[in-house]
C-alpha angles and dihedrals in degrees: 000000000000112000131209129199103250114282111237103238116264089229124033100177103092090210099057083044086066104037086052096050095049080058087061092047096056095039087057098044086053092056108042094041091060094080101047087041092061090046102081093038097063101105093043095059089039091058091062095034106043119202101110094181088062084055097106088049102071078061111036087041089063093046088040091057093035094062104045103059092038096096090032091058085051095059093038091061088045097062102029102026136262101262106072093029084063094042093049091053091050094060099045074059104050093045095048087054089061090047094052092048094056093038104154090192141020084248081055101050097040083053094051089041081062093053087045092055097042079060099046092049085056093051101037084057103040100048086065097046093049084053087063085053103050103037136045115254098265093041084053098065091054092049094043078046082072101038084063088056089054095059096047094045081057086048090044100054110013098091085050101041084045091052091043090052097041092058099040108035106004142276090270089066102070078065098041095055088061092074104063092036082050092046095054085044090049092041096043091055101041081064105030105028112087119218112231108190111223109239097234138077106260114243106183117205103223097167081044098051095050095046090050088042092050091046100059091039088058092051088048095048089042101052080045094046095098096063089028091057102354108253139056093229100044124135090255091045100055092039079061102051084042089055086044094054092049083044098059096039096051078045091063098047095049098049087054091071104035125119096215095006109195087243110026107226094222093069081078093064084064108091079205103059087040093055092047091061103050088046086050090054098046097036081053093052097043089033106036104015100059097050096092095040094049080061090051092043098051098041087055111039096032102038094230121162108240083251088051095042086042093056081060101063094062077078088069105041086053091053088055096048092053093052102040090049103039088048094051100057092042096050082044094061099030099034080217106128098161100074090061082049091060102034092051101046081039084049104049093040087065094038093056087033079064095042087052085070097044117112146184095283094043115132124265093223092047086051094046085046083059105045089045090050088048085053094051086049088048095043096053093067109023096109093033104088092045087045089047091051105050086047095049090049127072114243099271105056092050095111094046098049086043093051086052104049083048089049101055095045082057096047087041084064108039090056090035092055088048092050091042088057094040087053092055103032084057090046096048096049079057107049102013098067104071105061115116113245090016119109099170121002093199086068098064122114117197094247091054079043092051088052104051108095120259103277104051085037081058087041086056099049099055097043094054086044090059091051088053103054096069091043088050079045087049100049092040080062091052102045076051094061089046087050094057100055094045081056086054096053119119112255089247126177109209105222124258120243105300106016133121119231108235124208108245114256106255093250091051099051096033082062 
């Protein structure tokens, strides 16, 4: 591991620290709330605008933007300083959000959906990053503890505020709101945040920075590609995984030689980074990525209304809450962060190993236990990979570590969601078409569910409840492969406030 003598806090006065991290908060809020926010708006928009085919766009071009400049805005933290890097994403967003908000055109808001996004990936990484800076390693995991709050509490309420403002100012004002918010962030660091110069010529790697940039953009488009082009092994689709592969060779040839590469190289020599990474994909795809198809499982086998099966997911949030908090505090007082590796993906596998038995007449209660244990699972490590990075790397490469691990839970997401659909979508076209008075089951809405008479509502169920069980097995899989790298983590202690984190003698660690 390559060590590095302790870093003196950006900020000392207690009181700033905290101003400065409610400015985070709500910076980060702001930006990945934006997505779930939309969400609920589309038709509307689409209703206006017209072009249903572009409809994914206004999505996929957010999450496109958002993951190719993740890893650029680390490392450009990492050579200018984070202060203006941050700053300067703030205001892309801000200034994307305007533009959405004014959109003239679908082509115009999709456009302005991409300046948006190259905003939200800038702030997402450096507001972590910016948290390295301003506590100690183990104050960090309390304070990370609340960041994950913040993101559930986007994913929480976002479909339902989106929906509220819609109806009752427009569908531009879910963009518009963005500006003001953007503004008081813009204006509070520009007072209260300190600048540190990095002490080192800044090299920027510009061939670097576009193949990384292309690669992501590939996965992103590839795990898309079955509602894009509708298959995942289209023409279009394949073209692009080819594109992704050649991407991601001529990347690492290219970083290799670098002077200041976007991702050094040498952070893979670290078990730990490498770890981390693994933990952050497979925490994306069993965190992020089931959250839309919970709501379609339990609207389908339960016969909950989406306000019932809503209310539900408070169970899960709360799970959440419980671990994230409780993980933090107690990282906080011990410096161990691989026990709550191992506890949430061990966690998460049972609790999709139960899911997998559970059935059309299942009990509500016995699924919201589940989905509350999963979110405890989900919740227990959701800081640590992030936490684990920025101690395994040296102080420079911070940003750059930080932008990667946020990265790969995004991209864990984005190729989990696409497998997840492509799972139900097989096993319904096995066991959906033979229902009387139902010519195509995916087009059923609750409400249509809620009116067929008893015996095809109960068809429906269980055949939605048989496409489930190998999407809950494969996520189980997946919560496994997450489980074994957290069981091949390194037993670290992350340093109290002051000391200086000193490599293992070669015995010791060899033992």
């Amino acid at each position: 591991m390559d060590m590095q003598a302790a870093v003196v806090p950006l900020v000392t006065d207690h009181r700033r620290r905290l101003v400065l991290f409610l400015f985070l908060m709500t910076a980060m809020f702001m930006a990945t709330l934006d997505n779930q926010i939309v969400a609920t708006a589309l038709p509307t928009i689409v209703g206006e605008f017209g072009h249903l085919e572009r409809f994914s766009w206004v999505g996929s071009a957010y999450l496109l933007a958002v993951s190719a400049v993740m890893p650029l805005y680390g490392k450009l933290g990492d050579l200018f300083g984070r202060k203006y890097v941050m700053m300067a994403a703030i205001l892309i967003f801000t200034v994307g959000s305007a533009v959405c908000g004014l959109a003239v055109s679908m082509n115009t808001l999709i456009a302005a959906r991409v300046l948006q996004g190259l905003g939200g990936g800038g702030i997402m990484v450096s507001i972590f990053a910016v948290n390295a800076d301003l506590f100690e390693p183990r104050e960090r995991a309390r304070y990370q503890s609340y960041s994950s709050l913040v993101l559930m509490a986007s994913g929480a309420i976002g479909p339902v505020l989106g929906g509220a403002m819609s109806d009752l100012f427009g569908w531009r004002s879910i963009f518009l709101v963005n500006v003001p918010i953007g503004v008081v962030v813009f204006a509070g660091l520009i007072f209260m945040l300190p600048y540190r110069k990095p002490h080192r010529r800044p090299k920027i790697d510009y061939a670097g920075a576009l193949l990384l940039a292309l690669t992501t953009t590939s996965v992103v488009l590839a795990a898309d590609s079955s509602e894009l082009f509708g298959s995942l092994v289209s023409v279009p689709a394949l073209s692009i995984i080819a594109v992704g592969v050649l991407c991601a060779v001529l990347w690492v040839l290219v970083e290799r030689r670098a002077a200041e590469p976007i991702i050094p190289l040498q952070l893979f020599r670290n078990s730990t980074f490498g770890l981390m990474l693994v933990m952050s994909i497979m925490s994306g795809a069993i965190g992020i990525g089931m959250v839309n198809y919970f709501a379609l499982f339990l609207q389908t086998t339960t016969g909950l209304s989406p306000s019932s099966a809503g209310g539900l997911f408070v169970l899960l949030t709360g799970g959440i809450v419980c671990g994230s908090l409780s993980a933090g505090r107690i990282i906080a007082a011990t410096g161990r962060y691989k026990p709550f590796a191992v506890a949430s993906l061990a966690c998460s596998a049972l609790a999709f190993a139960m899911l997998t038995q559970v059935h059309a007449g299942t009990s509500v209660f016995v699924i919201g236990a589940i989905m509350a244990f999963h979110g405890l699972g989900v919740g227990l490590a959701q800081q640590v990979p992030v936490i684990g990075v920025q101690n395994a790397a040296p102080a420079r490469d911070v940003g750059a570590a930080t932008g990667s691990v946020t990265l790969s839970r995004m991209g864990g997401a984005s190729i989990a969601i696409s497998i997840y659909g492509a799972i139900v979508a097989s096993q319904l076209g096995r066991h959906g078409t033979s229902i009387s008075g139902i010519a195509d089951i995916e087009q059923l809405t609750p409400k249509m569910m809620a009116a067929l008479p008893e015996a095809a509502r109960e068809a429906v169920a269980d055949a939605y409840a048989g496409a489930f069980t190998p999407l809950f097995m494969t996520s189980c899989v997946i919560a496994l492969i997450g489980l074994a790298a957290a069981l091949m983590l390194e037993p670290v202690q992350l340093p109290r406030a002051g000391e200086v984190k000193q490599p293992k003698p070669a015995a010791e660690a060899a033992e």
